[in-house]
N, C-alpha and C positions, 0 to 999 in steps of 0.2 A: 511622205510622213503619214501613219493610220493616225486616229485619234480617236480611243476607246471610247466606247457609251458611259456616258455618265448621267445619274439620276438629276433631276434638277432641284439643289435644295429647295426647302419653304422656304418662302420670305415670312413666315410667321409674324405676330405680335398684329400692327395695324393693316398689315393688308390680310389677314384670316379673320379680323373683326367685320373688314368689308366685304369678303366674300357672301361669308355668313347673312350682310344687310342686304349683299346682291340675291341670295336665294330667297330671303322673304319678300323681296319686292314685288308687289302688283303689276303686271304689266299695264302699261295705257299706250294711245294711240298718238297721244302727242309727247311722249319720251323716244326720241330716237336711240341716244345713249345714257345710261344709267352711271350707276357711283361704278366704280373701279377704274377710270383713267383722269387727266390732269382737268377735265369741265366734264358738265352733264351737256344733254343736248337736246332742244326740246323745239318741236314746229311750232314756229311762233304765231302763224296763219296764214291764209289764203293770200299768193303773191307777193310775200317778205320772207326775206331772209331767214335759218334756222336760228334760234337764240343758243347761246352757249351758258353758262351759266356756271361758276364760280366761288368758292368762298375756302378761308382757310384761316385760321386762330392762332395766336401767338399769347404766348404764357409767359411772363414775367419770372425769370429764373430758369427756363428752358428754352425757351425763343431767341431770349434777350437781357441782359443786366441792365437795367434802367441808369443805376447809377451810373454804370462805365460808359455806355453808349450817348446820353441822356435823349430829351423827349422827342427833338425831331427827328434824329436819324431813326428812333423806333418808328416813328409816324413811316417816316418811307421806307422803311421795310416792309413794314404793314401791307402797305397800297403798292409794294413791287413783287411781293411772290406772288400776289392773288394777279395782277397784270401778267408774270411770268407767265402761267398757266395759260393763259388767254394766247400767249405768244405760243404756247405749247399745240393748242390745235389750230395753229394758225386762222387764226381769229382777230376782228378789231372791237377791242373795247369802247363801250358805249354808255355807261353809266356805272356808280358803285353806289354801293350803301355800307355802313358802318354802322357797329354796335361796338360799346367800349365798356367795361365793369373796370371804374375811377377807385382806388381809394379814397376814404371818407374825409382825409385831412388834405389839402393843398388841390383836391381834385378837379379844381376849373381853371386854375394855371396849366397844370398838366393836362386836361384837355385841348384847353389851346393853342399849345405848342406840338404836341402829338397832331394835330391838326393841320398845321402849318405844314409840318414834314408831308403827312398826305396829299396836301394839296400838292405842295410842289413838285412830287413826281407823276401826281393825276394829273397836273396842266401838262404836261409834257407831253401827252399822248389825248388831249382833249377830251378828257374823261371828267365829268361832273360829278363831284356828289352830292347825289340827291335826295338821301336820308338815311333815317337807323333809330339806335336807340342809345342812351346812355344811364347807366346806373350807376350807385355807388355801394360798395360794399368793403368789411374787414379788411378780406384780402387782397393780394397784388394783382397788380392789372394783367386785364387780358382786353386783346383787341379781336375782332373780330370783323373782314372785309368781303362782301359780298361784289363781285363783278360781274353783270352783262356784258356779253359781247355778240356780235353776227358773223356768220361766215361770211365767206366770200363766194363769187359766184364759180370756185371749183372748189366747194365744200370745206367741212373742217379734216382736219387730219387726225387720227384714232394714233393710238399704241399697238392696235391689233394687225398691222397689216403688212408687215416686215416677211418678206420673202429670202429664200436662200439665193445667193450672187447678191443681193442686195450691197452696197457697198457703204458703210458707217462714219457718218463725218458726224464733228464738234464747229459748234464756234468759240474761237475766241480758245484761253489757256486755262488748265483745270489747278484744283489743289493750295489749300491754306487758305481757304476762305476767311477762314476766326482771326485773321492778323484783320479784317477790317470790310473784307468785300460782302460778306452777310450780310451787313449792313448798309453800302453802298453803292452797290449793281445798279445799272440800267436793263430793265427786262428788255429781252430781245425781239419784240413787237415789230421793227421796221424790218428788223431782219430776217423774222420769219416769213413774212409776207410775200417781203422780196424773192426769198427761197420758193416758196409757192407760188408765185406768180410765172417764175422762170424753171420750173422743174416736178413734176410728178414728186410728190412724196408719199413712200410707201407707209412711214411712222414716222412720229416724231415726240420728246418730251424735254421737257425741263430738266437739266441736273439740278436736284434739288437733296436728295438724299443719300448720294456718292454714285460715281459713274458704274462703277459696278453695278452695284444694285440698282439702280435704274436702268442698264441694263438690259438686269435676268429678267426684269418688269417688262419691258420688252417683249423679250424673249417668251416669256410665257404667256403674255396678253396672245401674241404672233405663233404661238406654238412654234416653235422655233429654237434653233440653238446660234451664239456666235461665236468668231475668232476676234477678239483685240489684241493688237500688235502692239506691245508693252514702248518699245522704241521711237514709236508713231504720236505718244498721246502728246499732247503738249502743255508743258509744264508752265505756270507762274513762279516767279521769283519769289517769291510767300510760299508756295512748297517747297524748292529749294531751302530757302532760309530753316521751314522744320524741320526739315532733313538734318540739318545740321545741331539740333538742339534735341530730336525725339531721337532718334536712334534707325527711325523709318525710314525709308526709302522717296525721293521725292514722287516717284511713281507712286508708291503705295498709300500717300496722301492724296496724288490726284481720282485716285481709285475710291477714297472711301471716306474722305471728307466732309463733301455735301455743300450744299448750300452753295454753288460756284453759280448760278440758274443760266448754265450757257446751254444751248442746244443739242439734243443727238437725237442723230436726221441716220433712218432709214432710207435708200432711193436705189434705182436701178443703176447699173454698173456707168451706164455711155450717160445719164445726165449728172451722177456724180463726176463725172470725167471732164464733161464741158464745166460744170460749175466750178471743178479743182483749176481749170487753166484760165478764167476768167477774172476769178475771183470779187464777185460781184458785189460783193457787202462794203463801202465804205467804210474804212477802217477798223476793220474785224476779218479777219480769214479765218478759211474754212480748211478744218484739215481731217486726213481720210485718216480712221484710225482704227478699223478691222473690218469685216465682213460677218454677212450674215448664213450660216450656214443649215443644215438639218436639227442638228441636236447638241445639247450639250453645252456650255458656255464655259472658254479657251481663255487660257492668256497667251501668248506666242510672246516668247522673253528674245525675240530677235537675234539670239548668237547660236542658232543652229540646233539647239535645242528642242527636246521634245515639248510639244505643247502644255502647259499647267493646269489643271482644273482652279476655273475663277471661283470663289463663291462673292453670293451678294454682299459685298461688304459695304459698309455704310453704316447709317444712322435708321436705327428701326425705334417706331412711337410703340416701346413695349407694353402691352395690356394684358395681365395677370390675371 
């Protein structure tokens, strides 16, 4: 089967905002890696570990509905995409900081429960926090989480570095997050480790903005094109379920969803191959779900068919 060149869409809207801040950046000598992948990375000094470094904002009405959700499950949300990340260049978190803008009416009840949720999913991975800032203003809250973390001693793991043979695993099942998992994930901190500790990883990221589109992020950090095998991905019973209500395909939920924060791991063909027969993760598998090729990013619809041009589909932070 050929599979013609295809241009690789923009991901426009927030990642051409950060492009844009990656070309005005100053270089220095203690930035290893700058803004455009899931942490920055910065030499933290002579005989220690590199620091990773973190942060990421939730908007009351586009994050999260306060009302439906209410305050703790926001609180751990809060303090689990910013840990995702952390999971994302395999990395162990080490400390967090918080800044919150409270509404002006009930704001230190609802501080304090927002609180509670953070804590509870920061003790879970021995992570402190150890400060921030809090205001109060008109409008609806917004949180705001800052995470330290350190590598480990085989480095962090980039988004740039996805070679073709490469072979594309998930953890864990994708799709329908909004029935509840947005909100209630455990980031995959033990499991990435583990992955790194027992396998070369060429890339790696969070699904946090739909698999697709994280992806071509991918793809394009790694200059690079993939194959994902539409039959291979694996589905949650929450996509399913919209499948049946939207009209969409449960595939095509697990595709561009978002917010599911399980893993997609880059890696050479023979340690994907030992990691698929082992199965190392303590109640989470790991499943191969396409390849990484020259150019162009594929869907293979599994019934013999010619391969489909993916685009990034997902959730884009559009900025006008």
């Amino acid at each position: 089967m050929t599979i013609a060149s295809l241009q690789t869409p923009t991901l426009g809207g927030e990642h051409d905002f950060i492009n844009w801040i990656k070309s005005r950046s100053s270089p220095s000598k203690r930035m290893l890696l700058g803004p455009g992948d899931d942490a920055a990375i910065v030499e933290w000094g002579i005989h220690q570990a590199d620091c990773v470094i973190t942060t990421d904002m939730l908007l009351e009405g586009s994050c999260f509905r306060l009302a439906e959700a209410g305050p703790i499950r926001v609180g751990r949300k809060s303090m689990a995409v910013n840990l995702s990340d952390i999971a994302a260049m395999a990395a162990k978190p080490i400390a967090a900081v918080v800044s919150i803008g409270l509404p002006r009416q009930g704001g230190r009840h609802l501080a304090e429960r927002l609180f509670r949720g953070m804590e509870e999913v920061a003790s879970l991975f021995g992570v402190p926090i150890v400060g921030g800032d809090t205001n109060s203003w008109k409008g609806p809250l917004v949180i705001s989480v800052t995470i330290l973390g350190e590598v480990t001693e085989r480095g962090p793991v980039r988004r740039d570095g996805a070679r073709p043979g490469d072979w594309l695993l998930t953890t864990g099942a994708l799709g329908g997050s909004i029935l509840g998992k947005h909100l209630d994930f455990l980031p995959r901190i033990p499991e990435a480790l583990e992955i790194h500790r027992l396998a070369p990883i060429h890339a790696m990221m969070d699904i946090s903005d739909g698999l697709a589109r994280d992806l071509h992020q991918i793809c394009r950090a790694s200059r690079c094109g993939a194959v994902l095998h539409g039959p291979s991905v694996p589905l949650t019973f929450e996509a399913q379920k919209l499948a049946l209500e939207t009209g969409k395909s449960a595939l095509d939920h697990a595709l561009s969803d978002g917010e599911d924060f399980e893993l997609l791991i880059a890696m050479p063909e023979k340690s994907a191959q030992t990691l698929m027969a082992i199965q190392p993760l303590e109640g989470v598998l790991l499943h191969k779900i396409g390849h990484i090729i020259e150019e162009g990013v594929w869907l293979d619809p599994g019934n013999g068919e010619d391969f489909e041009p993916l685009g990034p589909l997902g959730f884009d932070h559009t900025l006008e």
